[in-house]
C-alpha positions in Angstrom: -0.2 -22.5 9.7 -2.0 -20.5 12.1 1.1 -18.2 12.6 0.3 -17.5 8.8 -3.0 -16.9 9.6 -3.1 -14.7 12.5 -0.4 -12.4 10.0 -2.8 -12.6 7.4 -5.3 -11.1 9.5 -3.0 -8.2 10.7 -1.6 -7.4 7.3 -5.4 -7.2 5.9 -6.1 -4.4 7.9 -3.7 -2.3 5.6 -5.6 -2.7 2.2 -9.1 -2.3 4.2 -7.7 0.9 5.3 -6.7 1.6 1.5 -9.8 1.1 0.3 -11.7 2.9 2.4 -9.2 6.2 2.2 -10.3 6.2 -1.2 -13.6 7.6 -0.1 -12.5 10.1 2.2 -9.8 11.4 0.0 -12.6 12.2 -2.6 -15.2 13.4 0.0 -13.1 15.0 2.4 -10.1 16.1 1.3 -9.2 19.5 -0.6 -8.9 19.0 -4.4 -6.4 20.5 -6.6 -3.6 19.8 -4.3 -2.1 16.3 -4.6 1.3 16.8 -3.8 0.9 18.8 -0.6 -2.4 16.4 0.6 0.2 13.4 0.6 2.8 15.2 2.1 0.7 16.4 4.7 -0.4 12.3 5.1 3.1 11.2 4.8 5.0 13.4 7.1 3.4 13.7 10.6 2.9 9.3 10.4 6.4 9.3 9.3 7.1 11.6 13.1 4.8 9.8 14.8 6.2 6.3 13.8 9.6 7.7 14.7 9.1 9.1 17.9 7.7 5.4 19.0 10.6 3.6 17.5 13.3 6.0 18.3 15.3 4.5 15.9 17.4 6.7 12.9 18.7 5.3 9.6 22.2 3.3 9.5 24.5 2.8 6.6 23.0 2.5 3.8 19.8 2.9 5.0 20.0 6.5 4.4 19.7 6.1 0.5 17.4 3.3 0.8 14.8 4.8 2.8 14.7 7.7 0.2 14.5 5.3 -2.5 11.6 3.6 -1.0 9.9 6.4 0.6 9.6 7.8 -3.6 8.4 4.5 -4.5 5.7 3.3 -1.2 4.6 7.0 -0.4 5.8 9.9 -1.9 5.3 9.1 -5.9 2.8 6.9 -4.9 0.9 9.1 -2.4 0.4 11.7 -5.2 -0.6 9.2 -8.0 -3.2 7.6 -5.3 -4.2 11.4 -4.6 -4.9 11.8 -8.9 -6.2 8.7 -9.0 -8.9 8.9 -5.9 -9.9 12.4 -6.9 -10.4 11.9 -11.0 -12.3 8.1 -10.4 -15.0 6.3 -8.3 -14.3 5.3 -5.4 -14.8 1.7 -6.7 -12.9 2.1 -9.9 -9.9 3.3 -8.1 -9.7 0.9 -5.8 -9.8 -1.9 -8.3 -7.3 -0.4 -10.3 -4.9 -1.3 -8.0 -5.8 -5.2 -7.6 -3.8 -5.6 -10.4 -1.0 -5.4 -7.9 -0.7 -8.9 -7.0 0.6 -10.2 -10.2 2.8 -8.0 -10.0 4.2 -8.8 -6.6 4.5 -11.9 -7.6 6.4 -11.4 -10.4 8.9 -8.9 -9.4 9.1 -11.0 -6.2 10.6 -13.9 -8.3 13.6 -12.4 -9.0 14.6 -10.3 -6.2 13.4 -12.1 -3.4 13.7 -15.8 -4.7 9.9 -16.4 -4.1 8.8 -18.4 -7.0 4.8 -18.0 -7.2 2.9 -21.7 -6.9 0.1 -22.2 -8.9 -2.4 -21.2 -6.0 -1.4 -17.8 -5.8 -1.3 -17.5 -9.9 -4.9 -18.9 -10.6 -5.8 -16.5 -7.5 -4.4 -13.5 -9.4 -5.8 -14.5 -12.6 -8.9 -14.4 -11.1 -8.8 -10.9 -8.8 -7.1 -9.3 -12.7 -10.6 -10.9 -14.1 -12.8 -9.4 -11.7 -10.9 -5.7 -12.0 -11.5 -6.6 -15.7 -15.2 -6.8 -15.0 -15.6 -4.2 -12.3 -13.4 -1.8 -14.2 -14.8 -1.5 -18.1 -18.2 -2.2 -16.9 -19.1 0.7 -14.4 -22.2 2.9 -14.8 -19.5 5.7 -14.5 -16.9 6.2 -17.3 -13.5 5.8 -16.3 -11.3 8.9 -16.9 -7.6 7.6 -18.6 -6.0 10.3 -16.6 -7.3 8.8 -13.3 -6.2 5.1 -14.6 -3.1 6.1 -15.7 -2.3 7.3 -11.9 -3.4 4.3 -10.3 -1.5 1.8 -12.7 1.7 3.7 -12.4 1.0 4.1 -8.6 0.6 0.4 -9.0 3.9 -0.8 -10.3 5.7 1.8 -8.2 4.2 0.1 -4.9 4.6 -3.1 -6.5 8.6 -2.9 -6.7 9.1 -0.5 -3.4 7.1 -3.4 -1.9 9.4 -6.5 -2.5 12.3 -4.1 -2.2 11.2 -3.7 1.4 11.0 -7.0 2.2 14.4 -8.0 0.5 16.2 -5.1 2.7 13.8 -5.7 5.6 16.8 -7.5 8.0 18.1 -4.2 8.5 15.5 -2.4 10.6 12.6 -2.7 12.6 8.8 -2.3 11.4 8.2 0.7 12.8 11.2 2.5 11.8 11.8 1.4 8.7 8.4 2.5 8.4 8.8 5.8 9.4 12.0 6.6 7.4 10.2 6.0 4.5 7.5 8.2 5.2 9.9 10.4 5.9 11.7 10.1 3.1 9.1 10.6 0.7 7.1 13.2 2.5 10.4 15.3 2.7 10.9 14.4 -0.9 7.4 15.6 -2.1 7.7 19.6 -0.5 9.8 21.2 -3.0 7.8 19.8 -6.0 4.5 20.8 -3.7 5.8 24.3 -3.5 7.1 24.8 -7.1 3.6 23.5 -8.7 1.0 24.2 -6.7 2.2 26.9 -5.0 0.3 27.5 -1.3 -0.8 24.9 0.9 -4.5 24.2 1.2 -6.8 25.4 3.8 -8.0 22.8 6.3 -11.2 23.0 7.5 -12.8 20.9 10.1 -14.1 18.5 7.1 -10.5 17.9 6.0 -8.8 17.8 9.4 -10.8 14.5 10.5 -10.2 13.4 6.9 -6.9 14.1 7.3 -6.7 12.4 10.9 -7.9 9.1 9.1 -5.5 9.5 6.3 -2.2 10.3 8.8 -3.5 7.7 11.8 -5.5 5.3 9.9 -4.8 4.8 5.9 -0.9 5.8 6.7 0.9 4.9 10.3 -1.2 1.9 11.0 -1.9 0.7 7.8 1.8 0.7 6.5 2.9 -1.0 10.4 0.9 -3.9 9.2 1.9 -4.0 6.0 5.3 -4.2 6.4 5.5 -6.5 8.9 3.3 -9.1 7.0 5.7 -9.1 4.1 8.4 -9.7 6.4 6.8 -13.0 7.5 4.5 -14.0 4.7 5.1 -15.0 1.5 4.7 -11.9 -1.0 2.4 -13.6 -3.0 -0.2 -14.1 -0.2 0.5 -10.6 1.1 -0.5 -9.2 -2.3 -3.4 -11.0 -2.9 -4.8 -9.8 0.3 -4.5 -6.6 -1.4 -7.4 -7.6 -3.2 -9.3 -6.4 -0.4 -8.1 -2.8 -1.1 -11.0 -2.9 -4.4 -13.4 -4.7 -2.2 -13.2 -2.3 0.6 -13.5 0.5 -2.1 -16.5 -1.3 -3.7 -18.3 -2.0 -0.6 -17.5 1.9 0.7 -19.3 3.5 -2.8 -22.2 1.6 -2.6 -22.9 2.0 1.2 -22.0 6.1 1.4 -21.1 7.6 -1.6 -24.1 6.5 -3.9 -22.0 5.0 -6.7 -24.2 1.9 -8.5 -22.9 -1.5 -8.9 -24.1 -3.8 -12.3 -24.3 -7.0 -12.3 -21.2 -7.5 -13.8 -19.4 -6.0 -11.3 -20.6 -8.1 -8.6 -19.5 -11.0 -10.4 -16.3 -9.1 -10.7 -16.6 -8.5 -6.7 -17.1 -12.0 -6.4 -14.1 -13.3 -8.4 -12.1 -11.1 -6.1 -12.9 -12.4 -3.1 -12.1 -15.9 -4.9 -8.7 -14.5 -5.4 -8.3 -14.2 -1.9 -9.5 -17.5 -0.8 -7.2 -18.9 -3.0 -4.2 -17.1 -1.8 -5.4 -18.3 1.5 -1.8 -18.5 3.8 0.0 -22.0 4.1 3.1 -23.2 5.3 5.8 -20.6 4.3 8.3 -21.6 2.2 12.1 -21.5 3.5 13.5 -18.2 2.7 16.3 -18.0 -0.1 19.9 -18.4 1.2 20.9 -14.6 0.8 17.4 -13.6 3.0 18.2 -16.4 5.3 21.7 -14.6 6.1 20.4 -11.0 6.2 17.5 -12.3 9.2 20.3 -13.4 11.0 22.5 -10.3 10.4 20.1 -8.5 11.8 19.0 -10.3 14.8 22.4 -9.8 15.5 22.6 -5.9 15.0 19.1 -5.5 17.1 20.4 -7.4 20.5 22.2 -3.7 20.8 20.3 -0.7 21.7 19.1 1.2 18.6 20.8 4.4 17.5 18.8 7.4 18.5 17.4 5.5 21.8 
């Protein structure tokens, strides 16, 4: 129990991070450029987190790390960039809450993690509050800006469990990096073929950038990662819920954005959400995860390629 705790508490500081790169994505960074502003996120954490692991993909690692470095960054990078750009702060952020339910359901099946009726009722009421916080708003919410952040949704969602069913075969930090790899790499051509030059970078959008690669991208995504290798992915996911709160919080303190009074109650049903999701025992894994953690124990008693 208080192993799951202390976890809890390192994997939150991933959506905080989120939710807060919202703001400085919209005040900070260039517009008009998503797919070069999450390349240029992407690839130097990816380096960074590579140069500390010294660790290179193995097997089939290769394919998989491009497969989830479309799905956790690149794809999802760009969609976040749409997304933070065309809508508040807030409204972003809450956007993605509806992750959770998601988690949990494409968890079910691929990493036999049947959700309890906790971490249901707790989604229920975080998609209540986004309900509340979303068609509510003083500001109208573009469809362009909540189409991104739906898709961006589901695409994290299912790169998310993904990572934690294939997680035996690499360490945190690599895995991590190849990914971010991966996707940056992924992103270039596409930024080149549509939009052409990269932006210029002034001193305003280097320190936003220096939160974004340091912050929102290396550290948050080491957290993250490691949580949902030992937390259930339904608790991992409602803590997501603090990604909107963060976001909420963030508007109203620095970028002026109002808040009704049905949004606070949809504020308030979040952090409900999270309460509820509150980390317990863990269950057992499922036999096929049981046998990959021990694969992999095994492989890392040997010094990692690229060491």
């Amino acid at each position: 129990m208080e192993a799951n705790l202390r976890w809890s508490l390192v994997t939150a500081i991933a959506p905080v991070a989120w939710g807060a790169n919202y703001y400085v994505t919209r005040a900070f960074l260039p517009d008009g450029h998503p797919l070069y502003g999450s390349a240029m996120r992407a690839l130097p954490a990816g380096l960074l987190l590579l140069a500390v692991s010294r660790e290179l993909p193995r097997g089939s690692w290769w394919w998989k790390s491009l497969l989830l470095g479309v799905l956790n960054m690149g794809g999802f990078f760009a969609l976040v960039y749409v997304a933070a750009q065309r809508l508040p702060s807030s409204v972003a952020a809450t956007v993605m809450a509806t992750g959770p339910l998601t988690m949990m359901l494409v968890a079910w099946p691929l990493v036999g993690e049947r959700p309890g009726s906790r971490h249901l009722a707790g989604a229920g009421l975080g998609a209540g509050g986004v309900a509340l916080m979303l068609f509510t708003g003083s500001v109208p919410a573009d469809g362009l800006g909540v189409l991104a952040a739906a898709v961006a949704m589901a695409m994290s969602a299912l790169g998310y469990v993904l990572a934690k069913r294939w997680s035996a075969g690499a360490g945190v930090l690599a895995s991590a990096s190849w990914q971010l790899l991966g996707g940056g790499l992924l992103l270039l051509p596409f930024a080149v073929a549509v939009e052409g030059g990269p932006p210029e970078v002034d001193g305003r959008a280097a320190v936003g950038f220096g939160y974004a690669v340091l912050v929102a991208t290396a550290l948050a995504f080491t957290t993250w990662f490691a949580g949902l290798r030992r937390l259930p992915a339904a608790t991992v996911g409602l803590l997501g819920l603090l990604n909107p709160v963060t976001g909420v919080l963030l508007g109203l303190a620095v970028a002026g954005e109002s808040l009704t009074a049905r949004q606070l109650c949809g504020l308030l049903l979040a952090v409900a959400g999270i309460f509820l999701g509150r980390p317990g025992a863990a269950p057992a894994p499922p036999p096929h995860v049981a046998r990959m953690a021990v694969d992999g124990a095994s492989r890392h008693d040997s010094p990692p390629a690229g060491s």
